[in-house]
FIVEX-561880 format. One record per residue: residue number from 1; chain; x, y, z negated of N, C-alpha, C in turn. Coordinates in steps of 0.2 Angstrom, whole numbers, always signed. Each point is the difference from the previous one (the first is absolute). Layout:
<nodes>
NODE     n   chain     n_X     n_Y     n_Z    ca_X    ca_Y    ca_Z     c_X     c_Y     c_Z
NODE   NUM       A       X       Y       Z       X       Y       Z       X       Y       Z
...
</nodes>
This chain:
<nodes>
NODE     n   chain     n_X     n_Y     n_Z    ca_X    ca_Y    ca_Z     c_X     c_Y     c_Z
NODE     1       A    -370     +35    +407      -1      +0      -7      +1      -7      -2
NODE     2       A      +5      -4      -7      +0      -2      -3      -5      -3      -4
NODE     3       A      -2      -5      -2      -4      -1      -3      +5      -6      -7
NODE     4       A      +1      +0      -5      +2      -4      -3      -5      -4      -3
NODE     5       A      +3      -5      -1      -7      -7      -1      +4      -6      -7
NODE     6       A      -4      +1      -5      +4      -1      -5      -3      -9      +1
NODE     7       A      +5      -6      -3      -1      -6      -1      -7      +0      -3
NODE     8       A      -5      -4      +1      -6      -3      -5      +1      -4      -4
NODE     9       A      +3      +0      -7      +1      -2      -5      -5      -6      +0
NODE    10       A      +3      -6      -3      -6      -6      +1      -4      +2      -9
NODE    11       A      -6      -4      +2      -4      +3      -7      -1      -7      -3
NODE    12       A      +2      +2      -6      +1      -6      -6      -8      -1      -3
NODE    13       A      +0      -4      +1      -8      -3      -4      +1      -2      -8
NODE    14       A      -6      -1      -5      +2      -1      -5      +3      -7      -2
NODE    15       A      -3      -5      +7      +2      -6      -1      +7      -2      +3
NODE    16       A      +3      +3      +3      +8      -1      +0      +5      +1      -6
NODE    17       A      -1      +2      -3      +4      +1      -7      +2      -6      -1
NODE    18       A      +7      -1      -1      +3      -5      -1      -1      -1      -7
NODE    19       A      -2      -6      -2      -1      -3      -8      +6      -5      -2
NODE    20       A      +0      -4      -7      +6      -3      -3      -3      -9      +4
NODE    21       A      +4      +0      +5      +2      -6      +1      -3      -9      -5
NODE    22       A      -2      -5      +1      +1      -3      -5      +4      -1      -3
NODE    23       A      +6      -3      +3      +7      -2      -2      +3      +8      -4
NODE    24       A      -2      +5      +3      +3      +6      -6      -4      +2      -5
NODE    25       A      -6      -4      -1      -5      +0      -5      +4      -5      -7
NODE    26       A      +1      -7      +5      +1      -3      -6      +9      +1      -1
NODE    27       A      +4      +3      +3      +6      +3      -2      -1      +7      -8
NODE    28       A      -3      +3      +3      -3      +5      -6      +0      -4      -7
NODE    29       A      -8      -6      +1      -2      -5      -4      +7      -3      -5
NODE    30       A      +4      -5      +5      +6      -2      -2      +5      +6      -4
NODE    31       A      +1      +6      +0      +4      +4      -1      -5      +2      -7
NODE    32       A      -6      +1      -2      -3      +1      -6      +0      -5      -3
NODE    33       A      +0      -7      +1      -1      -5      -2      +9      -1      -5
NODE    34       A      +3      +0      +5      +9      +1      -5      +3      +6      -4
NODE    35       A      -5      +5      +1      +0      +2      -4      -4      +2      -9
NODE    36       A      -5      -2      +3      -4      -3      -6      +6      -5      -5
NODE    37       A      +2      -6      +3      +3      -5      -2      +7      +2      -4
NODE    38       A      +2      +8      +3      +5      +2      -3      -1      +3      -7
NODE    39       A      -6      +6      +1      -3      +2      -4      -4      -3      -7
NODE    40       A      -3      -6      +1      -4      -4      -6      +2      +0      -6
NODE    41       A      +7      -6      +2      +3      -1      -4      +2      +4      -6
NODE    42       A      -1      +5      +3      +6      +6      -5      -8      +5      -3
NODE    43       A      -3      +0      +2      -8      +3      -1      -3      -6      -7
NODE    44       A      +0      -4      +1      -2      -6      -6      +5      +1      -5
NODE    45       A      +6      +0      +4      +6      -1      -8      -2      +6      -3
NODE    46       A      +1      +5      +3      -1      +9      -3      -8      -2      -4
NODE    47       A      -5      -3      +3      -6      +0      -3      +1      -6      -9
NODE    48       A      +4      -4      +3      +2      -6      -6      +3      +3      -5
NODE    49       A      +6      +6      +4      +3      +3      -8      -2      +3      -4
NODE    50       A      -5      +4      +4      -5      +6      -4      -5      -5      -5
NODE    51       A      +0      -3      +1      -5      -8      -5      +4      +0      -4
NODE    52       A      +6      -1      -1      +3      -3      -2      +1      +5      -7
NODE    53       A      +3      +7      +3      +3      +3      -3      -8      +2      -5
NODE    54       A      -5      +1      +2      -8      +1      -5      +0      -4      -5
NODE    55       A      +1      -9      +4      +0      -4      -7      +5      +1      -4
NODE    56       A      +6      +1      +1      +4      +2      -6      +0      +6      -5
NODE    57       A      -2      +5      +3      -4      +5      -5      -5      -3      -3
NODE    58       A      -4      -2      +2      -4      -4      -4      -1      -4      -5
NODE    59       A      +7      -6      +1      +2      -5      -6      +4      +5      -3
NODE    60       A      +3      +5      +2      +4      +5      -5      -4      +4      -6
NODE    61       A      -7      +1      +2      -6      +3      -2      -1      -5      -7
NODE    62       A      -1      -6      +3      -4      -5      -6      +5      -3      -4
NODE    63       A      +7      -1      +0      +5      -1      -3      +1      +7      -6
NODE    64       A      +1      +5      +1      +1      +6      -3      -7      +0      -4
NODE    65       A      -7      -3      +2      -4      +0      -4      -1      -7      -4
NODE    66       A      +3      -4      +2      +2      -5      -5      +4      +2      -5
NODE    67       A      +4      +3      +2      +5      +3      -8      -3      +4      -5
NODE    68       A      -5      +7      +5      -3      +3      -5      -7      -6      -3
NODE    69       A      -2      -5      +3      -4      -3      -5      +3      -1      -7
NODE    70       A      +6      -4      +1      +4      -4      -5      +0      +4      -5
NODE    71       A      +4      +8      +2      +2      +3      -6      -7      +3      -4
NODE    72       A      -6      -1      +4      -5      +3      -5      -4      -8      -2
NODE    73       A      +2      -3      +0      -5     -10      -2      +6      -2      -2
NODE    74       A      +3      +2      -2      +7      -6      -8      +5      -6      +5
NODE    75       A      -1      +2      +5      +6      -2      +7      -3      -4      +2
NODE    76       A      -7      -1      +0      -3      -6      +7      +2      +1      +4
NODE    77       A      +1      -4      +6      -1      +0      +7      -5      +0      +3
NODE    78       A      -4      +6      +3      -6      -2      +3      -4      -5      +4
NODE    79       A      -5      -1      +0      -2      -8      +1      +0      -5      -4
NODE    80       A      +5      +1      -5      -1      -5      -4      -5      -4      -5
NODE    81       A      -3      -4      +1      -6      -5      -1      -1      +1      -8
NODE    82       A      +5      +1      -2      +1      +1     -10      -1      +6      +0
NODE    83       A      +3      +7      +6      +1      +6      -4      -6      +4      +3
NODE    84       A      +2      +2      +6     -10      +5      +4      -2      -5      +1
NODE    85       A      +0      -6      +0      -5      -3      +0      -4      -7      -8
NODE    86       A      +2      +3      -2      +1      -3      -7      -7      +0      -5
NODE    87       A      -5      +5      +5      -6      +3      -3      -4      -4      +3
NODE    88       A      +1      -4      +6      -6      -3      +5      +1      -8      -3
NODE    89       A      +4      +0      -4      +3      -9      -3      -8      -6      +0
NODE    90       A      -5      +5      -2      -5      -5      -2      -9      +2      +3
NODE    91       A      +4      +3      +7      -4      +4      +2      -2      -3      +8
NODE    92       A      -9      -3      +0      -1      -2      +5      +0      +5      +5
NODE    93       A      -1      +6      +1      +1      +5      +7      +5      +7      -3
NODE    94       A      +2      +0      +5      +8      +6      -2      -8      +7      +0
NODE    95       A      +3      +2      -6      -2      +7      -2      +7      +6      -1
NODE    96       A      -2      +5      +0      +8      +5      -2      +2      +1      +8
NODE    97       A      +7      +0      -2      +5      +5      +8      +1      -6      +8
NODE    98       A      +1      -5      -8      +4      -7      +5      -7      -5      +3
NODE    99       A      +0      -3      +5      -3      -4      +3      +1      -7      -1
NODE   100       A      +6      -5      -4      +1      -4      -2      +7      +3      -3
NODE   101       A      +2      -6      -5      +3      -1      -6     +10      +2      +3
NODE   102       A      -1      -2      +7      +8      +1      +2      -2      +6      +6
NODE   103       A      -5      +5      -2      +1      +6      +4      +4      +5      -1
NODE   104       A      +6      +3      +2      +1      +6      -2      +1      +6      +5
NODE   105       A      -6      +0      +4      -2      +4      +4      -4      +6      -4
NODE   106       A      -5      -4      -3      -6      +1      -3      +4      +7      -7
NODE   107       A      +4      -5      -5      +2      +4      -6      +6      +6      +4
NODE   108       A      +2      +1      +6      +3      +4      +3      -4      +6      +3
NODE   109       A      -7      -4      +2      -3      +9      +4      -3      +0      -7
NODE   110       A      +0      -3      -4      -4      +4      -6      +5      +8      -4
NODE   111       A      +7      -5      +1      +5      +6      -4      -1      +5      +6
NODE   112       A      +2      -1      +4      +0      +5      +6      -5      +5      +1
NODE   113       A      -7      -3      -3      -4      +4      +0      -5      +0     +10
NODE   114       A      +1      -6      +2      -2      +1      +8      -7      +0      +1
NODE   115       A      -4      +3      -5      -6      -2      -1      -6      -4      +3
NODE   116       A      +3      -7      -2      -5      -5      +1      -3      -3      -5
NODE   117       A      -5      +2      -2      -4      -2      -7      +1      -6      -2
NODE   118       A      +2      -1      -6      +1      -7      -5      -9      -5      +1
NODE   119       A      +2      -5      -1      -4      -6      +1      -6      +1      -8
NODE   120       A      -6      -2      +4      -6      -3      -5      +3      -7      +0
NODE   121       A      +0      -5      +0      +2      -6      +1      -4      -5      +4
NODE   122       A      -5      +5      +6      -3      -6      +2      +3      +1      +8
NODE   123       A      -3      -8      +4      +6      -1      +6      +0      +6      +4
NODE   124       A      -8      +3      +0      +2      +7      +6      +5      +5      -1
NODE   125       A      +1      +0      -9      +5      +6      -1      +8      -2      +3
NODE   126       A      +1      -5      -1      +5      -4      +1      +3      +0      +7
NODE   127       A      -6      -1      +5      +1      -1      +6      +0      +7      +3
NODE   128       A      -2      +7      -3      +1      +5      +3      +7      +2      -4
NODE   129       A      +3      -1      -4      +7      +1      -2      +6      -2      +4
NODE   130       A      -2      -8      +1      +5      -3      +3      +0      +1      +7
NODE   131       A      -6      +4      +2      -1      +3      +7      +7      +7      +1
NODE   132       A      -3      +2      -6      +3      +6      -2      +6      +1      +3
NODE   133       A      +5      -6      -6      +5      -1      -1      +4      +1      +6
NODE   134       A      -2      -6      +4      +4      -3      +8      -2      +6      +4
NODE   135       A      -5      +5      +0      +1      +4      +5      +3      +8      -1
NODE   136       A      +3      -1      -7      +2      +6      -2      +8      +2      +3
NODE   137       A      +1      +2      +1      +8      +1      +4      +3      +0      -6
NODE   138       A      +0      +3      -5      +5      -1      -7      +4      -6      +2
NODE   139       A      -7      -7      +2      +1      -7      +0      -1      -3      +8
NODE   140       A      +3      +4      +4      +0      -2      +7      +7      +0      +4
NODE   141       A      +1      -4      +3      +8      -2      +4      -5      +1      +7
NODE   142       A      +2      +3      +3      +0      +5      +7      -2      -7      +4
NODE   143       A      +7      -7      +0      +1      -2      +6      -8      -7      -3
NODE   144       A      -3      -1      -5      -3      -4      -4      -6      +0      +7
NODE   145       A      +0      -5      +5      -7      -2      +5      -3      -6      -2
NODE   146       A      +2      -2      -7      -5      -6      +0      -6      +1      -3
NODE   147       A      -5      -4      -2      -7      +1      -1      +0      -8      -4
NODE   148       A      -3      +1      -6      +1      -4      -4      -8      +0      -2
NODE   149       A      -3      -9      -1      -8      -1      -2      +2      -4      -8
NODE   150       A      -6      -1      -4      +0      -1      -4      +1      -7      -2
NODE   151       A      +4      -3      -4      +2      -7      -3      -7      -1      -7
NODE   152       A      +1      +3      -3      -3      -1      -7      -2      +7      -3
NODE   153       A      -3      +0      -5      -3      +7      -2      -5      +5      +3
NODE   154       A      -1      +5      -2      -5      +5      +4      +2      +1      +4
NODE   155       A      -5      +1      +6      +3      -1      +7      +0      +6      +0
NODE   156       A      +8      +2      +4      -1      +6      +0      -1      +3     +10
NODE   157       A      -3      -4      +4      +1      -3      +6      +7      +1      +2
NODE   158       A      -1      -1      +7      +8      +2      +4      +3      +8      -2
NODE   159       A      +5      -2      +0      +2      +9      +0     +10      -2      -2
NODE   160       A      +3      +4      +0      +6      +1      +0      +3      -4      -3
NODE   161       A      +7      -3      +1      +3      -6      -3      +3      +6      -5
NODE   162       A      -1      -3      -9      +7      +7      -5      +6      -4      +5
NODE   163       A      +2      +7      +0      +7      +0      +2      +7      -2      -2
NODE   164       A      -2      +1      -9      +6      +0      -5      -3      -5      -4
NODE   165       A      +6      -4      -1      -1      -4      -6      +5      +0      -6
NODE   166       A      +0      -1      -4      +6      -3      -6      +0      -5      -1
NODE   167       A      +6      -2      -4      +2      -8      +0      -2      -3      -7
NODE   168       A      -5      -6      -1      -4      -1      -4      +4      -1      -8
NODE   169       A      +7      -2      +3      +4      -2      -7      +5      +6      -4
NODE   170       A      -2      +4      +3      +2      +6      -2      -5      +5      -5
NODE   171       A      -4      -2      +3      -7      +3      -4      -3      -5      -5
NODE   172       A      +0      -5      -1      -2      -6      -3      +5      -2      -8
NODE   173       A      -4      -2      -4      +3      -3      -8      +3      -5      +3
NODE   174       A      +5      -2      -5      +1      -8      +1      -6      -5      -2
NODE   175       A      -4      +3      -6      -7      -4      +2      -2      -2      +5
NODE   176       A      -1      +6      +2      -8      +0      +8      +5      -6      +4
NODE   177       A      +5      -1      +0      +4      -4      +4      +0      -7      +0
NODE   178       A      +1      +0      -5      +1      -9      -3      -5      -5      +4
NODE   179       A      -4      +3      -2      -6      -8      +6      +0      +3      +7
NODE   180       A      +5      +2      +3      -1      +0      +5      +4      -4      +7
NODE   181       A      +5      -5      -5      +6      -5      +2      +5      +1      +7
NODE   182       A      +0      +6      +0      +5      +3      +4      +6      +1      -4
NODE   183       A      +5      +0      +6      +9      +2      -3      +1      +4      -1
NODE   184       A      -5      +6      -2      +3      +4      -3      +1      +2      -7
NODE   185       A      +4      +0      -6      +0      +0      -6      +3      +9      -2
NODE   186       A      -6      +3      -3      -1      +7      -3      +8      +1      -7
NODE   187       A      +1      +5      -2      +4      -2      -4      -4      +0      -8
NODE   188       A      +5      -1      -7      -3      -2      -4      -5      +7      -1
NODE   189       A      -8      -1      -3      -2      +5      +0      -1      +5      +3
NODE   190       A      +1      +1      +8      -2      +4      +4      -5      +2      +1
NODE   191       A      +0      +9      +0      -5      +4      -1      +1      +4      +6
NODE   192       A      -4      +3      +4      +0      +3      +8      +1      +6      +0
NODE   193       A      +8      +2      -1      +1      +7      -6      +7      +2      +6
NODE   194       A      +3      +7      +1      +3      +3      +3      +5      -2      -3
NODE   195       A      -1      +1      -6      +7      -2      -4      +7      -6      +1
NODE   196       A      -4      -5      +2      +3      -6      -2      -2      -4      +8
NODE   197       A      -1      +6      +6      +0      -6      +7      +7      +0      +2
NODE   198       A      +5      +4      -3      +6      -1      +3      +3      +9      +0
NODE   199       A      +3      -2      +9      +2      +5      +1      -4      +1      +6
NODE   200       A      -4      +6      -4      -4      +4      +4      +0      +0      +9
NODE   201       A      +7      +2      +2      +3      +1      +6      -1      -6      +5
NODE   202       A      -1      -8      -4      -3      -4      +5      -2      -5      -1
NODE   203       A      -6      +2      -4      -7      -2      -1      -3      +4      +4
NODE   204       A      -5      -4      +3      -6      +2      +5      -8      -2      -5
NODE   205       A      -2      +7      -1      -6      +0      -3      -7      +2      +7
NODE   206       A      +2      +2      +5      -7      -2      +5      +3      +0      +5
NODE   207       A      -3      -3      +3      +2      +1      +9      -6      -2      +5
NODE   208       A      +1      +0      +7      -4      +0      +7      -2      -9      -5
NODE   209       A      -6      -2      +3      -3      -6      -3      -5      -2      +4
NODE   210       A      -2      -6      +1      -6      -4      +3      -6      -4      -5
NODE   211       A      -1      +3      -6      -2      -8      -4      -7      +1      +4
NODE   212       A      -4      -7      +1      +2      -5      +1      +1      +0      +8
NODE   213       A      +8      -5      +1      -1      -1      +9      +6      -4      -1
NODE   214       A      -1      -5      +5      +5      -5      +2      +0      -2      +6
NODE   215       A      +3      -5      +4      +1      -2      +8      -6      +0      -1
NODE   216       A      -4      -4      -3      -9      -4      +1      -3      +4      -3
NODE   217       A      -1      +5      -2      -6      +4      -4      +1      +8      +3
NODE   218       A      -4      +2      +2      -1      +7      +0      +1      +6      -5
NODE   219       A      +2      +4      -2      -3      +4      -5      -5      +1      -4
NODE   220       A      +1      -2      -7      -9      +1      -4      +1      +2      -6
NODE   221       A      -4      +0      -3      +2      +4      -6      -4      -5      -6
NODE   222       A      +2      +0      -7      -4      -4      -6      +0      +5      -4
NODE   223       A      -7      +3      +0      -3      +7      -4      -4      -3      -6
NODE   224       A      +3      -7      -2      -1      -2      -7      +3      +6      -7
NODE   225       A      -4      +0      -6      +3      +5      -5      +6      -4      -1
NODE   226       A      +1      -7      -2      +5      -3      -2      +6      -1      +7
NODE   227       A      -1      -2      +5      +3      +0      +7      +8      -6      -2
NODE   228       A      -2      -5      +0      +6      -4      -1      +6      +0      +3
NODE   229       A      +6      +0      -2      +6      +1      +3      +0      +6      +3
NODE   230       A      -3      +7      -2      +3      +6      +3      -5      +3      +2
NODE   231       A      -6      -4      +3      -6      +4      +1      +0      +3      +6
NODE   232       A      -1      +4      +3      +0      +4      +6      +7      +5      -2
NODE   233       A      +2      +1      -3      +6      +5      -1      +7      -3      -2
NODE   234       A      +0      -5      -2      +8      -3      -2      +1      -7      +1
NODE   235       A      +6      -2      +3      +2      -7      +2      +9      -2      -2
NODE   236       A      +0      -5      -1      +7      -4      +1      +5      +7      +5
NODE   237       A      +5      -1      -1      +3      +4      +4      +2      -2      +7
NODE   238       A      +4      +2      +4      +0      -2      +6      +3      -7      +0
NODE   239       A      +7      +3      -5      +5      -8      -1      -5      -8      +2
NODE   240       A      -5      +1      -3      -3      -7      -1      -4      -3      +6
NODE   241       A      +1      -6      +0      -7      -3      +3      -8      -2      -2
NODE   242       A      -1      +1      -4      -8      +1      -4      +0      +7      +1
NODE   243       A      +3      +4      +5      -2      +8      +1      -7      +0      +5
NODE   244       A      -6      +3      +0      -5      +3      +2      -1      +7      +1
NODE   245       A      +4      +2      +1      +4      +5      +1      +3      +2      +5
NODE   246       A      +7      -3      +0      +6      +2      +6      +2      -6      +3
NODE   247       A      -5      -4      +2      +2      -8      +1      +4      +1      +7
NODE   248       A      +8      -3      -2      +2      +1      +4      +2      -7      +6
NODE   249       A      -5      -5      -1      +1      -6      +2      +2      -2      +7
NODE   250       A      +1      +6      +5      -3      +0      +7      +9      +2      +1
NODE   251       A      +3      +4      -6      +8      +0      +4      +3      -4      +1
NODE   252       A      +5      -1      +3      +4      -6      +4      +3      -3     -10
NODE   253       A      -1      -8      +1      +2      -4      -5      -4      -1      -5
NODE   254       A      -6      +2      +0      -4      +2      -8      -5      -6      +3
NODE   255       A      -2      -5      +5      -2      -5      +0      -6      +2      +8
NODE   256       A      -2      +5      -2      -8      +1      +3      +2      +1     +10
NODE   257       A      -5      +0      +4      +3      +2      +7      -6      +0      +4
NODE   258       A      -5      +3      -4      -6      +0      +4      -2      +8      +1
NODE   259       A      -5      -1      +3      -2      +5      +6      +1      +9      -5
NODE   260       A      -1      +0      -7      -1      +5      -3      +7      +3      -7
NODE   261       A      +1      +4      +6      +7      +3      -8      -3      +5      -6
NODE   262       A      -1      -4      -6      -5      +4      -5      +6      +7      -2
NODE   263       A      +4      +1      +2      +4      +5      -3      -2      +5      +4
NODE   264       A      -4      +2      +6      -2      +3      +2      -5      +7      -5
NODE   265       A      -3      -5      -5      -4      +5      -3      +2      +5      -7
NODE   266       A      +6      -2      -2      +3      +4      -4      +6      +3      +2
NODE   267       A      +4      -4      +4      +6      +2      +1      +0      +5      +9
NODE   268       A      -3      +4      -2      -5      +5      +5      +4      +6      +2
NODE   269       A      +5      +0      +0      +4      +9      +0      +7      -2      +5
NODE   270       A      +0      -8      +4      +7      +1      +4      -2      +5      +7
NODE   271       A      +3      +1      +4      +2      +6      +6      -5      -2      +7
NODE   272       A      +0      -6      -1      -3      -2      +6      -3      -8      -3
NODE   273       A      -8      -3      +2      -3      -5      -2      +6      -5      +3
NODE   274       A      +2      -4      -8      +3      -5      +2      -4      -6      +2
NODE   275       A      +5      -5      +4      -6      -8      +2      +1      -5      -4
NODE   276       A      -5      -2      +0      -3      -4      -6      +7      -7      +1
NODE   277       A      +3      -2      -7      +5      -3      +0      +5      +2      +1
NODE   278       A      +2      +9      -2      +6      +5      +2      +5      -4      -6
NODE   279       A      +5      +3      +4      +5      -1      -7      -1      +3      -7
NODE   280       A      +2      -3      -5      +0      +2      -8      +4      +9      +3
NODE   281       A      -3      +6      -4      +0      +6      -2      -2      +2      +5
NODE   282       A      -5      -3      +7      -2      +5      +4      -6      +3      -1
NODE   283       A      -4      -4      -5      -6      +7      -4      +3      +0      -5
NODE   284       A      -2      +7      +0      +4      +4      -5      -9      +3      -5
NODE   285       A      +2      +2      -7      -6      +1      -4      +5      +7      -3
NODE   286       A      -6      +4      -5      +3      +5      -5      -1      -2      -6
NODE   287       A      +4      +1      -6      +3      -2      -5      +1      +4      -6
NODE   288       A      -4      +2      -4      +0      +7      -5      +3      -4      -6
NODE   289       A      +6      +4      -2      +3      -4      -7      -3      +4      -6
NODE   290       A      +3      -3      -5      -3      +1      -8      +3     +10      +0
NODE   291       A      +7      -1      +2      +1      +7      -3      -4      +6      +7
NODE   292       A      -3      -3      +5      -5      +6      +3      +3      -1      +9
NODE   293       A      +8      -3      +1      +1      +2      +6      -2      -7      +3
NODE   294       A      -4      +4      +6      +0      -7      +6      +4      -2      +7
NODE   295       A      +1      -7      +1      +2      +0      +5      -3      -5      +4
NODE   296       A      +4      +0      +8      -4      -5      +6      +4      -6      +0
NODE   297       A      -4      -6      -2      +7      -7      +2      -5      -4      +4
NODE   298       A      +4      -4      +2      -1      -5      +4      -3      -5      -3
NODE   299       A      -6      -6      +1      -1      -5      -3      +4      -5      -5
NODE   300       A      +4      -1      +4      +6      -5      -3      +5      +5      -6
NODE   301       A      +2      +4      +3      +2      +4      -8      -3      +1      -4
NODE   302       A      -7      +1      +1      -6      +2      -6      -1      -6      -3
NODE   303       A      +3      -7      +2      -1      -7      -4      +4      +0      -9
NODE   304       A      +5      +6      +1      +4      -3      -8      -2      +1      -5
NODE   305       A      -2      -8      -3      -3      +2      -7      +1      +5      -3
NODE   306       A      +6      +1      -1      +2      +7      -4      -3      +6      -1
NODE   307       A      -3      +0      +5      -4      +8      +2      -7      -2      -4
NODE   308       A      -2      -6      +0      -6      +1      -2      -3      -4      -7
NODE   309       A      +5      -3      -5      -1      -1      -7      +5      +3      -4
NODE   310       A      -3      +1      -8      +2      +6      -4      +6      -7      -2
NODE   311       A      +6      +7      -2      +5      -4      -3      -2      -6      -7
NODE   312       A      +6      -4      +2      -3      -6      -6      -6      -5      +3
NODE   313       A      +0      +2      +6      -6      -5      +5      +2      -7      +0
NODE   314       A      +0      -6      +1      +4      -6      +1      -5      -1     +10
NODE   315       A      +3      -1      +3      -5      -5      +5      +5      -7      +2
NODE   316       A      -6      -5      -1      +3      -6      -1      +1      -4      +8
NODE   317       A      +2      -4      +0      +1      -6      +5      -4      +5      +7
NODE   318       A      +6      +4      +2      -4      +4      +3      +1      -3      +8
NODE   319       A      +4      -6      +3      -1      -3      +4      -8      -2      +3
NODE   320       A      -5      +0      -8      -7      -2      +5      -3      +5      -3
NODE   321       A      +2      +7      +1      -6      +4      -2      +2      +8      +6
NODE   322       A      +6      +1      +1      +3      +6      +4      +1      -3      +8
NODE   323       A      -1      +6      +4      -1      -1      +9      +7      -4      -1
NODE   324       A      +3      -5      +4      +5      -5      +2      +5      +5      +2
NODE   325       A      -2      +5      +5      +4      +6      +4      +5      +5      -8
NODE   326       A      -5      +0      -4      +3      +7      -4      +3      -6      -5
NODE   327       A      -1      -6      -1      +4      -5      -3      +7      +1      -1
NODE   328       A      +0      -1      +8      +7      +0      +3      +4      +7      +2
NODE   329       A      -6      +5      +1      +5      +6      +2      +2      +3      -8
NODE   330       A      -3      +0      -6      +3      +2      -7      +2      -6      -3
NODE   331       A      +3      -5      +3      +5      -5      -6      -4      -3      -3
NODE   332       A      -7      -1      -3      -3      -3      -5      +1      -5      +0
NODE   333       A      +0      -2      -6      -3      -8      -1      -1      -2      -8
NODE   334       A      -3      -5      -1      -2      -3      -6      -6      +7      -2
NODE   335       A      +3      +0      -8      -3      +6      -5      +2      +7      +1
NODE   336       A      +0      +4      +1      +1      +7      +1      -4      +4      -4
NODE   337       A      +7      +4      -6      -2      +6      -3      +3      +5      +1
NODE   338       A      -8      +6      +0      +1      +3      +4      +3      +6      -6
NODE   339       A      +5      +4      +2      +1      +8      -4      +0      +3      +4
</nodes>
């Protein structure tokens, strides 16, 4: 008799298990790691467009609602320091919609309706408005991370740098202007009126903005009623070097080469963080024109006077008052009138 006798399988314990090698640990590692580097790039852009494209519905928002201000206030421009804001002229603390004299965030959520109670006149009311204001998405730019503290006025502490500004000489008389010895010259009479800024189509009445910020100063804000030179809400336009604003001092040729590129804080919607000192048009900002459509430009092209005084404008010896860059890349020189 036979007897068959089968192999004795050897018995595997649970510590033979073969596991990932180091070197095949950090081959896995390396192989996530490039792929990550593939993927980022394109996860931030997609995340940077969608910013982008929110702030532009948004400046589309407040543009369209500039116009219907105009057509029911005898064609003010909002913000303007004679028109919504024409009531606070002699007023130590902002009472009503607005928060100073060149607000038009304030006379805006009033039309709108966004229910944020009009001011008593005293600093607390003032300081939960202006709270209001900057944290209200009507009045928020998606890609906006700075944090802005207080310069002058009621303090309204830290909290969100306004996003949008307008440009001070578009909203301003030829009065309010005269003592302020700047180049730029209003026309005869100018009143801050749709009618007579030109053509609609490229005139810029708000866009992405920083006031206050430059290479040396942080974001802050001047929550004064009067607020000199534009207040928390309006400035010089990009073209200029007196801007506090969109200081563009840090692109190649505009003089500056220190450690901080102030274009960072307005010009907030290019694809990918530029390096500080990039080339002119590599931040790009958004740009809401008078007749409602916006668009995305690059720093240096948002320079031309043109876009940002009402026709019949004069700017004088513009050699020592516009970026040196936009000097040269729009042909200026001497006196420049603007149609």
């Amino acid at each position: 008799m036979m007897v068959s006798v089968r192999p004795i399988e050897a018995t595997r314990r649970p510590d033979d298990r073969r596991g990932f090698t180091l070197i095949e640990l950090l081959v896995v590692i390396a192989m996530i790691a490039v792929l990550l580097s593939l993927l980022l790039p394109s996860m931030v852009g997609a995340r940077r467009t969608g910013q982008r494209v929110v702030c532009m519905a948004t400046l589309r928002d407040i543009a369209q609602g500039g116009a219907q201000y105009a057509n029911e206030n005898e064609d003010w421009i909002v913000g303007a320091p004679s028109g919504s804001g024409a009531y606070l002229a002699s007023a130590g603390t902002a009472y009503g919609p607005a928060v100073q004299r060149w607000d038009f965030m304030g006379p805006l959520a009033e039309m709108w309706n966004l229910g944020i109670p009009q001011g008593d006149g005293s600093n607390t009311d003032v300081i939960a408005r202006f709270n209001a204001y900057r944290n209200n998405k009507a009045f928020m730019c998606p890609a906006n991370r700075f944090i802005a503290m207080r310069f002058s006025g009621p303090d309204a502490r830290a909290g969100w740098m306004i996003a949008y500004n307008t440009c001070r000489y578009q909203v301003s008389t030829e009065a309010e202007v005269l003592g302020w010895n700047h180049n730029e010259k209003l026309p005869k009479d100018w009143r801050p009126s749709y009618t007579r800024i030109g053509d609609a189509s490229k005139k810029i009445l708000v866009s992405d903005g920083a006031r206050y910020s430059t290479v040396n100063q942080v974001p802050d804000y001047d929550l004064s009623v009067a607020g000199p030179y534009g207040g928390a809400f309006s400035d010089t336009g990009v073209y200029s070097s007196y801007s506090r604003s969109w200081d563009r001092s840090r692109a190649p040729g505009n003089g500056n080469t220190g450690p901080v590129d102030a274009r960072m804080y307005a010009f907030r919607h290019s694809l990918a963080e530029p390096a500080v000192g990039a080339a002119a048009n590599a931040y790009k900002g958004n740009f809401a024109f008078f007749d409602g459509h916006v668009d995305t430009m690059g720093d240096l092209d948002a320079s031309n006077p043109f876009l940002w005084l009402p026709k019949g404008s004069t700017l004088r010896s513009v050699q020592s008052s516009l970026w040196p860059d936009a000097v040269r890349h729009f042909g200026l020189s001497g006196d420049v009138k603007i149609n």
